[in-house]
GULOPA-321977 format. One record per residue (C-alpha): x, y, z. Coordinates in steps of 0.001 Angstrom, whole numbers, always signed. Example, Ala and Ser with C-alpha at 12.3 -4.5 7.8 and 13.67 -1.06 7.14 Angstrom:
// residues 2
> u; v; w
> +12300; -4500; +7800;
> +13670; -1060; +7140;
// end
This chain:
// residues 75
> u; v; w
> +0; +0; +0;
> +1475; +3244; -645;
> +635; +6795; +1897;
> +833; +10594; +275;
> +3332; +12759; +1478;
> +2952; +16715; +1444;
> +4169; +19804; +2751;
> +2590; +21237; +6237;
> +4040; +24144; +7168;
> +7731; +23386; +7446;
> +7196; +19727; +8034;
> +6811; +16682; +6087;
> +3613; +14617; +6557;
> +2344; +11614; +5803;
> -1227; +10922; +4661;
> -1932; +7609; +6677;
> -4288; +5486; +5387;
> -7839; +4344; +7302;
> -6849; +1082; +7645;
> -3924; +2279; +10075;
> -5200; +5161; +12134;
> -3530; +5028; +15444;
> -6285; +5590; +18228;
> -4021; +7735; +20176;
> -3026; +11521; +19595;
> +908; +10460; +19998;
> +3039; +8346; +18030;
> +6808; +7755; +18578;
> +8990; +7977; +15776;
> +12018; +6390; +14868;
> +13834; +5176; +12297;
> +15622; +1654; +12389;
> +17908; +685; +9143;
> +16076; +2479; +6100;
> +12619; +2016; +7713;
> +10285; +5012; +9406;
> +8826; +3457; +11870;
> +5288; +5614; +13754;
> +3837; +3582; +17064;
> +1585; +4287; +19591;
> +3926; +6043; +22649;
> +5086; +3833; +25505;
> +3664; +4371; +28497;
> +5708; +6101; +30857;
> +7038; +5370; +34699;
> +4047; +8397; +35348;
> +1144; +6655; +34127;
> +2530; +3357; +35697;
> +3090; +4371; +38599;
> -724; +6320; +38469;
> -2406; +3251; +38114;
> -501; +1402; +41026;
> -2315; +4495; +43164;
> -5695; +2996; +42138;
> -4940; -517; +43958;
> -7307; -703; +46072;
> -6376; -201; +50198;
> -5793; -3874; +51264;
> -4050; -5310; +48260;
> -1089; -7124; +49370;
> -1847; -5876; +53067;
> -395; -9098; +54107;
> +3115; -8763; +52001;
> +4745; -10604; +49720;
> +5476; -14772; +50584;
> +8683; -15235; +49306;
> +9426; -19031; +48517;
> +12810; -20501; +49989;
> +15252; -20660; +47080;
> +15459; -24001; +45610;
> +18335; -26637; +45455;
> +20147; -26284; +42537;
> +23174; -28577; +41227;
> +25675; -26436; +40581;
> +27592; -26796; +36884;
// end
């Protein structure tokens, strides 16, 4: 499939097809070898760490049961 490209402003930009609209208003770009590559943006520490605040008030209010290390024969 081939994409348009034109002039906006003093930028380069891509017509993208329907068939690949990104549902998202950012896209990371990068290029690896001789490709462009666009994809949705990572999710950042931020957003992580945002969603860890809606955990509800007991989870894990017990800790964390940590297993013994197992016996291993060595190499």
């Amino acid at each position: 499939m081939e994409a348009k490209i034109f002039q906006s402003g003093n930028s380069q930009a891509v017509r993208i097809p329907k068939e690949f609209r990104f549902d998202v208003n950012t896209v990371e770009i990068f290029k690896r070898g001789d490709e462009l590559v666009l994809r949705p943006r990572p999710a950042n520490l931020a957003v992580a760490l945002s969603k860890l605040g809606a955990m509800p008030d007991d989870f894990m209010q017990e800790g964390r049961v940590d297993e013994m290390p197992q016996a291993r024969v060595e190499f």
